[in-house]
N, C-alpha and C positions, 0 to 999 in steps of 0.2 A: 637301357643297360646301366645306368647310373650314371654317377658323376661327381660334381663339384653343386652345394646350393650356390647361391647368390641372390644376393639381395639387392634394388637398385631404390632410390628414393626418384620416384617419378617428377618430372619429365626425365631427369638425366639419366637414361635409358643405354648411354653408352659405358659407365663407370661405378660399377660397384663398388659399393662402401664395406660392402659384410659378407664373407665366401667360407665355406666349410665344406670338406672333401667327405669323398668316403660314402656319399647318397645315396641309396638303393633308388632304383625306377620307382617315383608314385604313382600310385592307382589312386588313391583320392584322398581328399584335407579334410579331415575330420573336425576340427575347430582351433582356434588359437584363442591364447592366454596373454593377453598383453599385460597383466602382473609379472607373468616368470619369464616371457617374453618364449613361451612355446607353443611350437606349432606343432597340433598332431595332425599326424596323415598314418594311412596304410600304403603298403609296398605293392609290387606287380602281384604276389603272391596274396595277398589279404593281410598280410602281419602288422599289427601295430606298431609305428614308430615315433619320435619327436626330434623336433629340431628344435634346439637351443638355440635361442639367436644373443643368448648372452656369454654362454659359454666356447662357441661356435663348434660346436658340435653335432650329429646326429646320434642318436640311442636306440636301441631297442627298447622296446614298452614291455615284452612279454614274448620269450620261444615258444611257448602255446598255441598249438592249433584253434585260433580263435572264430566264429563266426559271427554275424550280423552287430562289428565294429562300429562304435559310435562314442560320441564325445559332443558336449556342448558349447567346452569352455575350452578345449586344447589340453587342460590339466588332468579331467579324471575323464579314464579312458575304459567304455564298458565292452564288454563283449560274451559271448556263449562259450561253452565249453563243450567236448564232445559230448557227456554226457548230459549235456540240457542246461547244465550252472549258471549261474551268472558270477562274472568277476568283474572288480574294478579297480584298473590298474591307475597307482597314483606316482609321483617321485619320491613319494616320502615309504610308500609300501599298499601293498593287493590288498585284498577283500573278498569274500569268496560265498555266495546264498545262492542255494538251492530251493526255487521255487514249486509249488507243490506238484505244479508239471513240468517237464519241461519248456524250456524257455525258446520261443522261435522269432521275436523280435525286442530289440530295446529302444525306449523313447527317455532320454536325460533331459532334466528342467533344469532353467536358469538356476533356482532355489535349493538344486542340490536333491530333489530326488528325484523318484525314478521310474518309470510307469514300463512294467515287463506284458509281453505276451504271449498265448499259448495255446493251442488248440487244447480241447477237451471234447470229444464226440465230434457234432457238426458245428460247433460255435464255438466262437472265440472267446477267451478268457484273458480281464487283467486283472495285476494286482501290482497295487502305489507300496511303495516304500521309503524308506529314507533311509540310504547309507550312514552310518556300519551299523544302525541298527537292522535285526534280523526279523525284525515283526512287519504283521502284515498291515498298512492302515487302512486301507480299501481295497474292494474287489467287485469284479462288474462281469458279466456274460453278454457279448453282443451275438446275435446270430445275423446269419447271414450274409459275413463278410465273406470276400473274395481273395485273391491273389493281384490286385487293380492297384494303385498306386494310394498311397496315404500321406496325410500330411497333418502338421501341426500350425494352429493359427492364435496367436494369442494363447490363451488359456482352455482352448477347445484340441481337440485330438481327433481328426475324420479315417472313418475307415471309407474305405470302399466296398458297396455290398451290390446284391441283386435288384435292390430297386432304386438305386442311387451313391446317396450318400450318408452313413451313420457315425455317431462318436460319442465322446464324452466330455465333462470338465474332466482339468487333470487336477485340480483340488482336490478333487473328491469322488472321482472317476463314475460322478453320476450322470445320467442318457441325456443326449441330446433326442430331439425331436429328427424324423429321419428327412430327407432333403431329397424330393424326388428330380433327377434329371432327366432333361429333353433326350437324352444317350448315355452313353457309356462312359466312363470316365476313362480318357489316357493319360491326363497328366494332371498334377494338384501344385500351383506356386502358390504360397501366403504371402502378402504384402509385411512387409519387417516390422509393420505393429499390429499384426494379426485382423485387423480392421476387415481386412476384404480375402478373398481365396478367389484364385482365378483355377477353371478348370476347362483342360482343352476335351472335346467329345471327338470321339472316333468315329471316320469317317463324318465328320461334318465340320463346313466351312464359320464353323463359329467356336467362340470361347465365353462361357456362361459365367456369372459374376455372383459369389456367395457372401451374404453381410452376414459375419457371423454374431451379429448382436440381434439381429431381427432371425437369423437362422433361416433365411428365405434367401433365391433368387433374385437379385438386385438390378439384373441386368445382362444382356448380349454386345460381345463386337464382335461383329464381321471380319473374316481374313478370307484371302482366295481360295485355299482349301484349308483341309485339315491339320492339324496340329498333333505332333506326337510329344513336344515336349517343351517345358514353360522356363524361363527364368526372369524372375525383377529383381531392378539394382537396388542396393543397399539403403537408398533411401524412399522408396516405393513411386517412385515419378514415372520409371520406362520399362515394358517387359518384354520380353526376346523371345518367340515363336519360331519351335524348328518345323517348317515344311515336313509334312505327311509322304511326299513325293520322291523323297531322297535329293533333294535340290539343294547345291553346297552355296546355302544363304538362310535369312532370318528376317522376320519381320521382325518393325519395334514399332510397337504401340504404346503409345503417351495414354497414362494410367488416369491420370485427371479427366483427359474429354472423350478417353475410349476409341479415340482416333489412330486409324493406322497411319505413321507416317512415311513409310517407307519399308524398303529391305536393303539390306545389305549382304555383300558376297562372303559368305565363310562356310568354313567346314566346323560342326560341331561334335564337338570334344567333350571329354571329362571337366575340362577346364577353360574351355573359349568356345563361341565369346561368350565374354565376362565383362561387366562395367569396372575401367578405374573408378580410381580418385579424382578424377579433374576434369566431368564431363566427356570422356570417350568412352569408346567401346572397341575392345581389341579383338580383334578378328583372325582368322587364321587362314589366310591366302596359298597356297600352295608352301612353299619353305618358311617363309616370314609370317610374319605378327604385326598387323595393319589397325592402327590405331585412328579411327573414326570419329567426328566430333557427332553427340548426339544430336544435335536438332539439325545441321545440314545434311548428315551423313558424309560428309567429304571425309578423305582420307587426309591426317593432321601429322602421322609420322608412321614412320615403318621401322623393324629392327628386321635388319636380312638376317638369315637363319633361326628365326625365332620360333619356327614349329617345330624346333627338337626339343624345345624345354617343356616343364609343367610351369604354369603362371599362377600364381598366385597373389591375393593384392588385401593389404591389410593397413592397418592405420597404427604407427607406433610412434613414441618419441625415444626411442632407447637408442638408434642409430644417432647418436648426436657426437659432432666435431668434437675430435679431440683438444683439449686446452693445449693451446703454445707452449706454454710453461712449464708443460710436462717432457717435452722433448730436450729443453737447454742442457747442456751438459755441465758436468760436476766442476769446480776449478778448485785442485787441492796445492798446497805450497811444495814447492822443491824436497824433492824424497830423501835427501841427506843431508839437512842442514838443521843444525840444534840452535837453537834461540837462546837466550838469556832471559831470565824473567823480565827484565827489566827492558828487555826489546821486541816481547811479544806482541803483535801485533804494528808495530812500527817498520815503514817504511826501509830498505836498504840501500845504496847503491846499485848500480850494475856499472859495468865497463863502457856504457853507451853514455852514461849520466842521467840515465829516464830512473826514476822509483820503480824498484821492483813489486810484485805483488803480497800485500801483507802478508806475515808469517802466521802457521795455524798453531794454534796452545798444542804441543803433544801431552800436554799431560791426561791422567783418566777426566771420561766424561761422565757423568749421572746424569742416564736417561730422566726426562719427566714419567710419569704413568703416561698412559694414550688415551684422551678425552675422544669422543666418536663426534660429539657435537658441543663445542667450546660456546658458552655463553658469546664471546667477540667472533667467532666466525658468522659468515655468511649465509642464514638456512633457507631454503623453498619453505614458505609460509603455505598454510592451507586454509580454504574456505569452509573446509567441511566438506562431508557426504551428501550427497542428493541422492535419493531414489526415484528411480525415472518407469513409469508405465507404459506411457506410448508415445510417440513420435509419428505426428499426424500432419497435412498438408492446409485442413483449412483448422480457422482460428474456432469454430461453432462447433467441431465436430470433438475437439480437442476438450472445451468447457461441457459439451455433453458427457463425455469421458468422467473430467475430473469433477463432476457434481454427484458423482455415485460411489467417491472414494472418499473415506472420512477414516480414521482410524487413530485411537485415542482423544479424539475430540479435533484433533487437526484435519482440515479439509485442503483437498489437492490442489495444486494452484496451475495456471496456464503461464510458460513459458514461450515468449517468440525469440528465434533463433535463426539463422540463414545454413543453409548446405548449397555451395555451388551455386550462389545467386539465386537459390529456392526457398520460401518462408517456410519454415519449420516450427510445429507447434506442441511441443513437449508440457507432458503431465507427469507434474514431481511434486513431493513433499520434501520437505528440508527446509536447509541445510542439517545435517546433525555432526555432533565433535566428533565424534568416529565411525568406524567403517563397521565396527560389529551392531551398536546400534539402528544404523541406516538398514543392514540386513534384517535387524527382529523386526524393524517395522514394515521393510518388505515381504517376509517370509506372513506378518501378522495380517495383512491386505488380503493373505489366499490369492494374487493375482499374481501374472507372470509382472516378472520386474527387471531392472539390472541396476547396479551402483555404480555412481563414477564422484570421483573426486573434484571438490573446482577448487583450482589453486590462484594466488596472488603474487 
């Protein structure tokens, strides 16, 4: 029925920092923008909407009867129209293309464009574009796709078909080779740098492992039964298996040795369980939100009444403590007392014998103009932009990566990094002075990418 958002900076789970009234019930988070610091989701009803977490506000995106809603970044928000359209709703203003068929799903890139799809006869039909332009840069006909679940893995885009699994690059929306499975597909997770695709088979007690660089079958793990639905955490280490059975729990399998190591009790949701930030996994026990440490499974903290809310979990720095100094108050001199020139700012008596508080000039003042950034002020220094490809766990797999990315003469280099006490093996080029060039060299790779700032 809606409410109040809030925001909490984890662990401290009892005291938010950031509350905006006025929420409509979410049906699901579409993506956040931690530039503008917004988060889109749609409503119970399907509607597009966003939370400001600067403004603290919620917005409508669009009163439009939208369907097949999506969003990559939080900020540009796509979705269908009754008659087939495609729009894309932005904060700054809409967009509106009409593809040559109607449109019945939308897939948005890191890079800003946009891979639409559409039946035509017994086959599916795409075509790549790049917002606000209206032209078409690619178009592809797969047959034999299904209504089976689809996903996107790195720079590969899988449908679901009749004898497996088919797709394309989304560069340039040319075929992949098709991927025959041992069953059917019920469920498609990509590991968060597209490396791997896990797919659960219906009715069967395994989950089949897809390397989308070799475009083959990579491998099986075993679960007790069957699996109808997949999630892995943020940094591809653990993936959460919902029981085929209706049973209110989850396996999690350690993504590294393919091992099961357990289950845990929950009910799953649109939104739990979900991996934090800090090595848990929050679960959804009966009224509460049961916070689990991944490798024991023991339960680490609870928040009672925590299954009435939507949970959602994101990394930002914009919740930052207010400065002291902003809250001091004003001290202005005695409201009826006229100075002398010659005594402004000096000292007076009082009846106690203490010096009263300097007196203030009434005469006029001449503002300075407003400088935004005073050469003697304080500034956030930047290192530059980095453009980042993938985000890999072993150090070989990572230099395999970055030995096939060359672009202008510069070759990709291997980054080691920690997440949660995990080695992390990032492939970036950089640093560059800004943020628009870090993006042509991304956009110029043709690969999936994202930019992030490193500051000093």
């Amino acid at each position: 029925m809606g409410g109040t958002a809030r925001a909490y900076v984890y662990p401290r789970l009892d005291s938010a920092v950031w509350t905006a009234g006025g929420s409509p019930p979410v049906g699901r988070v579409l993506g956040f923008d931690p530039e503008g610091g917004l988060v889109a989701f749609t409503d119970d009803k399907g509607q597009p909407r966003r939370l400001d977490l600067r403004m603290g506000e919620v917005r409508s995106a669009s009163t439009a009867k939208l369907g097949a809603v999506a969003s990559v970044d939080g900020n540009e928000i796509y979705g269908i129209t009754a008659d087939g359209a495609v729009t894309r709703l932005t904060p700054s203003g809409d967009w509106r293309f009409k593809p040559p068929q109607p449109a019945q799903s939308l897939y948005p890139q890191a890079d800003g464009a946009l891979i639409i799809s559409g039946p035509i006869g017994t086959a599916t039909h795409l075509w790549l574009i790049r917002p606000t332009d209206d032209n078409i840069l690619d178009s592809a006909s797969l047959a034999g796709v299904t209504r089976g679940p689809r996903a996107q893995a790195g720079d590969r885009l899988y449908f679901t078909s009749v004898n497996g699994l088919t797709g394309v690059k989304t560069r340039d929306l040319s075929p992949l080779k098709q991927i025959r499975l041992p069953g059917v597909a019920q469920a498609l997770a990509p590991t968060p740098s597209g490396d791997r695709m896990y797919i659960a088979l219906r009715e069967s007690p395994r989950i089949v492992i897809l390397d989308r660089y070799s475009e083959s079958l990579a491998g099986t793990i075993d679960i007790p039964t069957a699996a109808i639905d997949l999630r892995v955490d943020p940094v591809g280490e653990l993936l959460l298996a919902k029981p085929a059975d209706g049973a209110d729990s989850a396996w999690v399998i350690a993504i590294g040795t393919g091992r099961l190591i357990g289950s845990v009790a929950t009910r799953w949701t649109a939104d739990l369980p979900s991996f934090s930030l800090a090595s848990t996994i929050a679960t959804l026990r009966g009224a509460d939100v049961v916070f689990v440490d991944e490798t024991s499974l023991n339960p680490v903290r609870t928040v009672a009444g925590g299954a009435k809310d939507y949970w959602y979990f994101l990394s930002w720095n914009g919740f930052r403590p207010r400065g002291a100094s902003l809250d001091q108050p004003v001290t202005f001199g005695p409201p009826d007392t006229a100075a002398r020139p010659d005594t402004v700012g000096a000292p007076a008596a009082t009846d106690s014998g203490r010096p009263a508080p300097p007196l203030r000039d009434a005469s006029p003042t001449v503002l300075p103009p407003v400088v935004l950034s005073p050469p003697s002020a304080p500034q956030r220094t930047s290192a530059g932009f980095v453009v980042s490809f993938a985000a890999v766990l072993t150090e070989q797999r990572a230099r395999e990566i970055a030995a096939g990315i060359e672009i202008g003469g510069a070759h990709a280099r291997v980054i080691a990094t920690q997440s949660g006490g995990t080695p992390i093996y990032r492939v970036v080029l950089g640093p560059y002075a800004t943020k628009d060039e870090a993006d042509r060299i991304g956009r110029d790779s043709k690969r999936q990418y994202w930019v992030y700032e490193q500051g000093s």
